[in-house]
KOLFI-197533 format. One record per residue (C-alpha): x negated, y, z negated; residue in three letters. Coordinates in steps of 0.02 Angstrom, whole numbers, padded with zeros to 5 digits, always signed. Example, Ala and Ser with C-alpha at 12.3 -4.5 7.8 and 13.67 -1.06 7.14 Angstrom:
<atoms>
-00615-00225-00390ala -00684-00053-00357ser 
</atoms>
This chain:
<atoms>
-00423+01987-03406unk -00508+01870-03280unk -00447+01709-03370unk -00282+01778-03384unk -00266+01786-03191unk -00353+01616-03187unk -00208+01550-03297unk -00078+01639-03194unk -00158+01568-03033unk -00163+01399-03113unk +00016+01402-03161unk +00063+01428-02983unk -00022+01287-02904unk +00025+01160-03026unk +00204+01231-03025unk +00206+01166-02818unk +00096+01021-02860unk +00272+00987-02969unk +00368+01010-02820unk +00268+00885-02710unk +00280+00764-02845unk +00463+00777-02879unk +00488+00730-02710unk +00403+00576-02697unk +00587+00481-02699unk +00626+00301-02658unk +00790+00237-02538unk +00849+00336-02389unk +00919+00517-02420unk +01065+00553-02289unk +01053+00712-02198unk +01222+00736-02230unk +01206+00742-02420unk +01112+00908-02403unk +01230+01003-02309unk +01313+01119-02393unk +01404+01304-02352unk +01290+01449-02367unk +01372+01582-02448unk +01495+01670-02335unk +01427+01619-02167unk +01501+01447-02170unk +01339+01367-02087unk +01216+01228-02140unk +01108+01341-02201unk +00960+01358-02334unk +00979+01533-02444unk +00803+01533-02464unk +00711+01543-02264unk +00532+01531-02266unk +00430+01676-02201unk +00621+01751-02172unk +00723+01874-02246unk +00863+01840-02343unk +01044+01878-02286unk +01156+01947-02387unk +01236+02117-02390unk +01060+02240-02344unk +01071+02323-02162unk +00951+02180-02063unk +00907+02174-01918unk +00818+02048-01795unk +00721+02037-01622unk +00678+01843-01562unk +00534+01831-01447unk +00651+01807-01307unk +00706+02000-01341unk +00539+02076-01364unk +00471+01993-01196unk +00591+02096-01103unk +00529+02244-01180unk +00333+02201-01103unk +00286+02288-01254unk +00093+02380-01265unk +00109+02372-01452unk +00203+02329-01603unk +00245+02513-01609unk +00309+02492-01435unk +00432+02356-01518unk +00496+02452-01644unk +00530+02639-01553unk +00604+02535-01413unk +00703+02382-01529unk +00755+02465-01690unk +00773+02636-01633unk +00615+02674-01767unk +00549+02859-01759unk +00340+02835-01786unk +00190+02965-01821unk +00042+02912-01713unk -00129+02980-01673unk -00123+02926-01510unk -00124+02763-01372unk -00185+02614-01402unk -00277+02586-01545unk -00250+02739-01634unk -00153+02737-01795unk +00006+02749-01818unk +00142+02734-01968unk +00343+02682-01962unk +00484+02791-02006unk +00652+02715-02099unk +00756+02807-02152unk +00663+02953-02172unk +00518+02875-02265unk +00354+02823-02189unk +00166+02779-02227unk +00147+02682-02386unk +00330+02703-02413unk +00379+02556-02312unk +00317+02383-02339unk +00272+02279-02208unk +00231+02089-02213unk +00168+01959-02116unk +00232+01802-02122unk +00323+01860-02310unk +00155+01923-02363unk +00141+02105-02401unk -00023+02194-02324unk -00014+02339-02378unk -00182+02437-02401unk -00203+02442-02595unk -00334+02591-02569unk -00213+02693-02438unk -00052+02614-02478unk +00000+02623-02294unk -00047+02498-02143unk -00099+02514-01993unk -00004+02422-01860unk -00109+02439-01714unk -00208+02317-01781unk -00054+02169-01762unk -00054+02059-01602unk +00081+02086-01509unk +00081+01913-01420unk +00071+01825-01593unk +00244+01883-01658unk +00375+01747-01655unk +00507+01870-01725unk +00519+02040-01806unk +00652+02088-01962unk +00684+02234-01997unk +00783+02274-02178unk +00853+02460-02211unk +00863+02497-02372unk +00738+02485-02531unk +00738+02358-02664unk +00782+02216-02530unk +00839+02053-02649unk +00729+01936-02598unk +00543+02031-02620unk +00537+02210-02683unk +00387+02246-02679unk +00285+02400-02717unk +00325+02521-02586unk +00473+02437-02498unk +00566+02629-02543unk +00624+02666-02343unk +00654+02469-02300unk +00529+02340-02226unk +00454+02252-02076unk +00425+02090-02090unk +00317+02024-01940unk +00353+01824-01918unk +00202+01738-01827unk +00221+01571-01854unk +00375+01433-01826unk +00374+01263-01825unk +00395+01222-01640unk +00485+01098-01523unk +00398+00927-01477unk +00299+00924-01338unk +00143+01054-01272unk +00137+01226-01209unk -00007+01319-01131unk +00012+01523-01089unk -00076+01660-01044unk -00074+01840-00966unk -00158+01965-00927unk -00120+02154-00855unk -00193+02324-00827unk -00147+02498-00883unk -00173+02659-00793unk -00101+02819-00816unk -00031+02942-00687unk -00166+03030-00623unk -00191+03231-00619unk -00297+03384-00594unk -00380+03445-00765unk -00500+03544-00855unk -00645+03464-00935unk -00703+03520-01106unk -00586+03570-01284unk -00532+03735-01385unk -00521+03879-01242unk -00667+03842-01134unk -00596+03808-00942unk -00731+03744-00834unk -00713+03697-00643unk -00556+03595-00605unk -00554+03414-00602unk -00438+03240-00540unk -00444+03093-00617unk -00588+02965-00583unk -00569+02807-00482unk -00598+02699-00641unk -00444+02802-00732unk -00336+02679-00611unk -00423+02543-00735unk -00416+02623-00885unk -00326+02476-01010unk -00314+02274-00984unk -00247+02151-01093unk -00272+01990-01106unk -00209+01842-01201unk -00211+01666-01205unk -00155+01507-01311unk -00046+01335-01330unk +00050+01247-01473unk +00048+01070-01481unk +00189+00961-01578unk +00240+00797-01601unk +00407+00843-01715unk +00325+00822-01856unk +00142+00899-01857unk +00127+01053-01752unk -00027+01149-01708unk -00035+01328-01595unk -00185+01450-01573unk -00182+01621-01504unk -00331+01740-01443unk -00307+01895-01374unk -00439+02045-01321unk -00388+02223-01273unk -00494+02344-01195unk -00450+02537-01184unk -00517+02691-01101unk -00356+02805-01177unk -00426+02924-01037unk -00264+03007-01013unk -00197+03195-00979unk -00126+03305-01087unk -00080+03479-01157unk -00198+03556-01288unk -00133+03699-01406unk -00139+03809-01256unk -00042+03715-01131unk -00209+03687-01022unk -00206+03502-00952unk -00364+03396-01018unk -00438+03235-01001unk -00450+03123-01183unk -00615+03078-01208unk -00704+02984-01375unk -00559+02873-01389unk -00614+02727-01319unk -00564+02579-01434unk -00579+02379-01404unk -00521+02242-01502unk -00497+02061-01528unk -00377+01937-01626unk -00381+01760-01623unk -00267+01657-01743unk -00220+01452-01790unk -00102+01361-01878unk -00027+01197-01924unk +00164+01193-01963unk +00197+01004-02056unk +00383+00948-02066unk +00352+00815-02205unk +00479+00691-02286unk +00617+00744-02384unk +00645+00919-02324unk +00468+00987-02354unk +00383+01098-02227unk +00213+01171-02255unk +00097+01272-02151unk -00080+01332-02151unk -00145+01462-02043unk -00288+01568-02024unk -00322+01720-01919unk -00482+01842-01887unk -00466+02034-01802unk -00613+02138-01761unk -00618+02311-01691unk -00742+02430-01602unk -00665+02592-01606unk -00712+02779-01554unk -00595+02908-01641unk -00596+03077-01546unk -00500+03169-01697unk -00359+03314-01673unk -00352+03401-01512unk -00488+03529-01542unk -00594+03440-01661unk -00797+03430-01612unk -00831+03290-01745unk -00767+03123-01645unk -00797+02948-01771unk -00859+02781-01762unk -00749+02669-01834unk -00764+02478-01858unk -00628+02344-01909unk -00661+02182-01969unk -00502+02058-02059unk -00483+01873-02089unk -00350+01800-02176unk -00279+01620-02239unk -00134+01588-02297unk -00042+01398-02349unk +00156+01394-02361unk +00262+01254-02401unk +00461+01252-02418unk +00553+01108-02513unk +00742+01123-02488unk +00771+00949-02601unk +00676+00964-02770unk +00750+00798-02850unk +00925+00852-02784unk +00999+00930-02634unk +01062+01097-02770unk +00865+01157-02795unk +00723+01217-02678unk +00593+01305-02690unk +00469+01408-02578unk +00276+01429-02620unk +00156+01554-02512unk -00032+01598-02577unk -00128+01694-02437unk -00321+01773-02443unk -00340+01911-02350unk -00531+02009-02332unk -00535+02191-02242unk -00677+02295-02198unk -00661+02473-02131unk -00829+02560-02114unk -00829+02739-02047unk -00972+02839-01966unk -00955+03019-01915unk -01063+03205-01926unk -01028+03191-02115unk -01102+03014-02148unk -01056+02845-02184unk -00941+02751-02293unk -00900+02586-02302unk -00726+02499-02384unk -00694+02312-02424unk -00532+02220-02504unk -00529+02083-02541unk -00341+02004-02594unk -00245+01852-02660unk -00096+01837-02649unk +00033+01720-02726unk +00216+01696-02744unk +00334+01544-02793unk +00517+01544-02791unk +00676+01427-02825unk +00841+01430-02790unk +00982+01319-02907unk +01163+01278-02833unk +01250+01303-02999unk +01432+01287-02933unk +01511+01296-02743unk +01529+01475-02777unk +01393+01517-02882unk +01185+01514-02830unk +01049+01569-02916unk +00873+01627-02861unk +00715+01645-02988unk +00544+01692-02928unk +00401+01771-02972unk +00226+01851-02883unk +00056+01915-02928unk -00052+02014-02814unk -00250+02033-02865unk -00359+02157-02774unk -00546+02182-02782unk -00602+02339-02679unk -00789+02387-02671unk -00790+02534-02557unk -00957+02684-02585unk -00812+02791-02609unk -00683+02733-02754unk -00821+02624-02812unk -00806+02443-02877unk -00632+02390-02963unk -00503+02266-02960unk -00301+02288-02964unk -00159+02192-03018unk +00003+02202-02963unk +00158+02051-02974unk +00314+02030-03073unk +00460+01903-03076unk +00622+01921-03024unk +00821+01842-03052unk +00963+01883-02925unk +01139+01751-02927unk +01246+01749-02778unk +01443+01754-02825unk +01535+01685-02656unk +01716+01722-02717unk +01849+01638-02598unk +01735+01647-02451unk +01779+01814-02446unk +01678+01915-02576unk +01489+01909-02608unk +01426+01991-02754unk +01248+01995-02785unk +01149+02064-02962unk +00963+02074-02934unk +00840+02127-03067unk +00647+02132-03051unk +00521+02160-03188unk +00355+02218-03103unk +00202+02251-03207unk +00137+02396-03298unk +00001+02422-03398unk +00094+02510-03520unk +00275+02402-03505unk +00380+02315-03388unk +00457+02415-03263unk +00655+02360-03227unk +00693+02373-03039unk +00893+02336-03016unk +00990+02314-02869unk +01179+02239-02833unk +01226+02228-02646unk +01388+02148-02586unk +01495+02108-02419unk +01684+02108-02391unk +01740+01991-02254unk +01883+02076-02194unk +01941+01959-02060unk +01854+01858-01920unk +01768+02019-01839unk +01753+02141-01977unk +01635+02161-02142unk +01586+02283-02242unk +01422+02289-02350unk +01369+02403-02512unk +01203+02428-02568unk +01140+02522-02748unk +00964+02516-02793unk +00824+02568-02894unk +00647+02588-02771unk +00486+02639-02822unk +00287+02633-02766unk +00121+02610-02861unk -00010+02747-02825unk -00148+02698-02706unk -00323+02667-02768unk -00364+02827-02661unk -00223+02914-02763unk -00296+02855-02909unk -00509+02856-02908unk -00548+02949-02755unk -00728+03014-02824unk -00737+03215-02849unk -00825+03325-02747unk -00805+03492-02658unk -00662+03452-02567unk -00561+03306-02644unk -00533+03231-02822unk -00397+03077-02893unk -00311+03063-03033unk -00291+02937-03119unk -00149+03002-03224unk -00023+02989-03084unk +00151+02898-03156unk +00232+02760-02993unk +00351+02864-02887unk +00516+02813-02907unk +00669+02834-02860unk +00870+02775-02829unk +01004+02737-02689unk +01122+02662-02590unk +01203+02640-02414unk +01387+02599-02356unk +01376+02492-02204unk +01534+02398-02089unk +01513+02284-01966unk +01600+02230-01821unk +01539+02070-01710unk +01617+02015-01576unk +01504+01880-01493unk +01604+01901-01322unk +01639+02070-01289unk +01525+02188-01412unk +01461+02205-01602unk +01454+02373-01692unk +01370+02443-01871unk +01389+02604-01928unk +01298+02641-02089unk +01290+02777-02225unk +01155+02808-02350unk +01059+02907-02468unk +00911+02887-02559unk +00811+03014-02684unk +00635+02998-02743unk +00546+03079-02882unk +00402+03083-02928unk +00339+03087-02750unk +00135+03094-02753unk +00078+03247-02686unk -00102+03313-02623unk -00097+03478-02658unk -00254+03612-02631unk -00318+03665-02801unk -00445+03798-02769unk -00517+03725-02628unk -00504+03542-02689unk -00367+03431-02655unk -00290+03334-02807unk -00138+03221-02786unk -00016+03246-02927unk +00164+03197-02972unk +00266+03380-02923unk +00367+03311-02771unk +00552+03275-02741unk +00651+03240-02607unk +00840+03183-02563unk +00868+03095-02398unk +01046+03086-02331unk +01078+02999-02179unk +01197+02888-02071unk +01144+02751-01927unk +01248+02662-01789unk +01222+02536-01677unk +01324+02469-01529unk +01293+02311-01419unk +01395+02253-01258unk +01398+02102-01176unk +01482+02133-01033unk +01431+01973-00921unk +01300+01878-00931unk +01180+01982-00800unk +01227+02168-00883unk +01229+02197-01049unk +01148+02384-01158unk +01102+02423-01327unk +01129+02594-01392unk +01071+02678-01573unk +01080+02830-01652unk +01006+02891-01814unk +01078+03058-01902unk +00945+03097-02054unk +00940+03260-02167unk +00794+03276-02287unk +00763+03404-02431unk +00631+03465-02529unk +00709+03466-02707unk +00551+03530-02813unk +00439+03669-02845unk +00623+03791-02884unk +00685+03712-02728unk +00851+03636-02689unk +00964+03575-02554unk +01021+03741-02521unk +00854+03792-02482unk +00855+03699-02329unk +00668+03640-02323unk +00633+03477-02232unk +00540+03335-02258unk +00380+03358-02131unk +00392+03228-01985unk +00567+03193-02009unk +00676+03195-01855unk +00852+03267-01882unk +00929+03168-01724unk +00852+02982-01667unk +00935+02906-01526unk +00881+02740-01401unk +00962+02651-01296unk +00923+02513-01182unk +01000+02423-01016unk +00965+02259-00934unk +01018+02193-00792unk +00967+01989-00786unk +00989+01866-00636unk +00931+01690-00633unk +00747+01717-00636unk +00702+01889-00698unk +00780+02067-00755unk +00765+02245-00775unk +00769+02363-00935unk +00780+02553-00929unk +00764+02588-01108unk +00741+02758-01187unk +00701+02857-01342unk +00749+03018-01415unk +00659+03113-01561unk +00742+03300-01610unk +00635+03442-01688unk +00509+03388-01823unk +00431+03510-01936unk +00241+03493-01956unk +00229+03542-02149unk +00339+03574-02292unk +00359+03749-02285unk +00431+03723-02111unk +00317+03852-02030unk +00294+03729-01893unk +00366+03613-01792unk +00345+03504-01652unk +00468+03509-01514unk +00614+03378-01445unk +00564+03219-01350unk +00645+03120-01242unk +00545+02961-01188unk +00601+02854-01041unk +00560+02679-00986unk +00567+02530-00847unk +00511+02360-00857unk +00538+02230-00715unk +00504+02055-00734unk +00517+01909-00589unk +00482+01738-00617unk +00415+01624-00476unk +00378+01456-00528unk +00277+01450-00692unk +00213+01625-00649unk +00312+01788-00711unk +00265+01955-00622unk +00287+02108-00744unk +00281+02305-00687unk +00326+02426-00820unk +00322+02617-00814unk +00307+02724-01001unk +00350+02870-01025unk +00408+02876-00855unk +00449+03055-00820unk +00263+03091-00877unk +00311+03200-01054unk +00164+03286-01141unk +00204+03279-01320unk +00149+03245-01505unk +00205+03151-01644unk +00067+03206-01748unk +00003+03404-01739unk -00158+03420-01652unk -00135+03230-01596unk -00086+03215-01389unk +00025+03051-01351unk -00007+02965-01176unk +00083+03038-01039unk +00161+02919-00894unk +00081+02750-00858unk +00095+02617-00756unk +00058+02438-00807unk +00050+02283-00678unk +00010+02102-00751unk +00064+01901-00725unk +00086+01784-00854unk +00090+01587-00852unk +00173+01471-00943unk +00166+01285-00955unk +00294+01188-01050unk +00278+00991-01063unk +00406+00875-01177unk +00345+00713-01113unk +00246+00650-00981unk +00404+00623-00848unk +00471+00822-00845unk +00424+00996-00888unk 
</atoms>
């Protein structure tokens, strides 16, 4: 088996090696030789965008780092409640884990990348987000929908968040930095857990510095070579009040959590349409989990991940109708965990590869091949020592009829042990006229059981099984667009999506054993509306309508049994008003009634979250005051798990642009 992956591996690398080679032309190659129509956008354009998402008919979208500034986001999380209108479940503030909701499905049933790389715990399946750097992100994409056309991957069942951190950048040098604190409103509470009220406290004077932030870094470029590096380091108390089970006001304790990133990169724009880029990155995290609300067995918890990756694009292979994208990326994680029970200790270590091409075949016909193979070696005292592969190879052909129609067949063949599994998709999009499209979406989706899942070791309490089949699953969504750049844009969407096979942990006699019994149907519909009404006003408002049913077990539709976690009713909005050198967002975020397990004997109730962020810039300084959860809500996303209530966060940040020696 190990040669085999060496020959895959192999293959790869001298595949690009090809590309570099066939490159190496003679004469001068006219810019305008390689500019061709893309599709049905009518744009110079290349279909394949590196690190990017491709766009064709899925429901995408897309916040630059213009966008997400205005937000003063705390955390990626922050980005996507506020941005995308995402519902999350979350342990907690800063730190604390949390995992996305789209379209109903969450945890390791959306796929998240950076930079186009999937990462993805193969022992949990899910991944942690807290642990992303918030002042790293270039731009985030967000794709509705499973089986997207350009990666389905394992997992990618709700949709997927692809987290862009690097970009080639414009000549010259920048230098930034800020830094802020975090405090959160202060109160009178009860020390102590469970039912225990002692003597009445307030908040201590070192509450008022409870969470800073700091981050610093430049990019360097001279058109053609580019270099930037990033470090961040986030310190938090999470010393906040809040409600326990019995509505008595506490003070969060064992929760303290600090952490550091620090990243590089080189982006190369290299002759004949070739870009490459090589970056590296390290995070490390102290952290001190207190557990649910009443739990007297707080953990240790320590993070350590480095990653490199190397990209390169070609968009001329020997002609200006092929090009090609390459990305191989190493990524190491350690997790080791320390609590009343004792001591465990989890390392993966993955490589990842992926190559694909794109052929011109006519004006109206373009085809894209690629293929990907993903090998992980865990060694945790847990699961044991094992390695995993994972990969397939895909074909997809884009049909641009009249500059009007797009139709476009996508098959994947990932691997199996046993056989290839087939993963199909067709999307297309109508232009109606000059304002109007409409998009349809039919797809297969399906996930790969985490090692956990799989070879969690038996004992007392918890077994795996290593018999579980992949979940999988079908769907589609309706979606119609309306853009009008100088008034408003609109999308309205409708979809459904239902999943068998859905791997369930399920108490056996006092031990849990995850087994393939679940089924659910999600039917939903999601709009969004954007005005422009000058440039100083402008608002953003979404709303999400989701119903989810447990179809197993003698269950059906009619039952009426939701999906745990799953809000009915999502709605966000946002308004900014911008003058010459700063603005203002209010932006805010609704979550109905969630039920807390699937026999819907619980349930968490409504909440409404509400939000201001002022910015001012004065020179090459910008001031920033922001205020979450502004109307100071106690509330859960998770049982047992408080959020933060109000805050208040004050910071500066600097910025130093320079294109040549003569002007900023």
């Amino acid at each position: 088996m190990k040669k085999k992956i060496s020959y895959i591996l192999l293959f790869l690398f001298v595949s690009i090696s090809g590309v570099i080679a066939d490159n190496d032309l003679t004469g001068d190659v006219s810019s305008d030789s390689f500019n061709y129509e893309y599709l049905l956008l009518e744009e110079d354009a290349t279909p394949l965008v590196i690190y990017g998402v491709l766009q064709s008919g899925q429901d995408t979208q897309v916040m630059e780092r213009s966008e997400i500034d205005a937000l003063n986001p705390a955390s990626v999380s922050d980005i996507l409640t506020r941005g995308f209108n995402l519902s999350f479940n979350s342990n907690g503030a800063t730190g604390n884990k949390s995992s996305v909701n789209i379209r109903g499905l969450s945890g390791a049933r959306v796929l998240i990348l950076v930079d186009g790389v999937p990462v993805n715990s193969p022992q949990s399946g899910d991944f942690d987000i807290s642990t992303l750097d918030v002042n790293s992100i270039e731009k985030i994409e967000v794709v509705k929908g499973g089986s997207d056309t350009k990666y389905a991957y394992s997992g990618a069942m709700g949709g997927l968040i692809n987290i862009v951190t690097r970009s080639g950048r414009k000549k010259g040098f920048t230098f930034y930095g800020s830094s802020s604190n975090s405090f959160y409103y202060p109160d009178f509470y009860y020390p102590g857990r469970a039912t225990v009220v002692g003597e009445k406290s307030f908040s201590k004077w070192f509450d008022f510095f409870d969470t800073q932030r700091l981050n610093t870094g430049f990019s360097l470029s001279s058109g053609s070579v580019s270099y930037d590096a990033s470090f961040s380091l986030n310190r938090a108390g999470n010393h906040y009040i809040y409600r326990d089970d019995y509505t008595i006001k506490r003070r969060l304790i064992n929760n303290e959590i600090w952490d550091f990133n620090v990243s590089n990169g080189f982006v190369f724009n290299l002759p004949y349409y070739i870009t490459a880029s090589l970056s590296g990155s390290f995070y490390y995290a102290d952290r001190n989990i207190s557990g649910a609300v009443n739990s007297d067995n707080p953990g240790k918890q320590f993070d350590y991940k480095g990653n490199g990756q190397f990209s390169l694009k070609a968009d001329f292979v020997g002609s200006d109708k092929v090009f090609t994208e390459f990305i191989t990326n190493y990524n190491h994680s350690t997790i080791e965990w320390t609590d009343s029970f004792g001591y465990s200790k989890h390392q993966i270590d993955s490589v990842f590869a992926v190559n694909r091409w794109g052929f011109i075949i006519t004006d109206w016909v373009t085809l894209n091949t690629g293929s990907d193979i993903t090998v992980d070696f865990i060694n945790s005292n847990m699961v044991g020592t094992l390695y995993v592969i994972n990969g397939g190879g895909s074909i997809s052909a884009d049909f641009n009829i009249n500059k009007k129609v797009l139709i476009t067949p996508f098959l994947k063949l990932i691997y199996n042990p046993k056989y290839p599994v087939p993963i199909p998709k067709i999307s297309s999009v109508f232009i109606i006229n000059d304002f109007v499209r409409l998009k349809a979406n039919f797809f297969r989706v399906f996930r790969v059981p985490s090692i956990n899942d799989l070879y969690w070791p038996s004992s007392n309490y918890a077994k795996g099984n290593p018999l579980l089949d992949f979940e999988d699953g079908f769907g589609g969504d309706f979606i119609v667009e309306f853009v009008n750049n100088r008034l408003f844009s609109a999308e309205s969407s409708l979809y459904s999506n239902y999943i068998q096979n859905v791997i369930q942990w399920q108490n056996n006699n006092g031990q849990w054993i995850p087994n393939n019994t679940g089924a659910a149907l999600f039917i939903g519909s999601g709009h969004t509306l954007k005005t422009l009404f000058s440039k100083y006003f402008y608002c953003t408002a979404q709303y999400e309508f989701l119903l989810s049913f447990i179809v197993s077990d003698g269950l059906t539709v009619l039952s009426d049994k939701r999906m745990p976690y799953k809000p009915v009713h999502t709605f966000g909005f946002s308004v900014t008003g911008d003058w010459q050198s700063g603005h203002v967002t209010l932006s805010g975020n609704y979550q109905s009634e969630r039920f807390t397990n699937s026999t819907n004997a619980g349930f968490l109730n409504p909440v409404f979250i509400l939000d201001l962020d002022v910015n001012q810039t004065v020179h090459d300084f910008t001031f920033f005051l922001s205020f979450k959860n502004m109307l100071n809500l106690y509330y859960f996303l998770i049982e047992d798990y408080p959020m933060p209530n109000g805050s208040v966060t004050l910071g500066v940040s600097y910025r130093f642009s320079k294109s040549d020696l003569k002007s900023k």
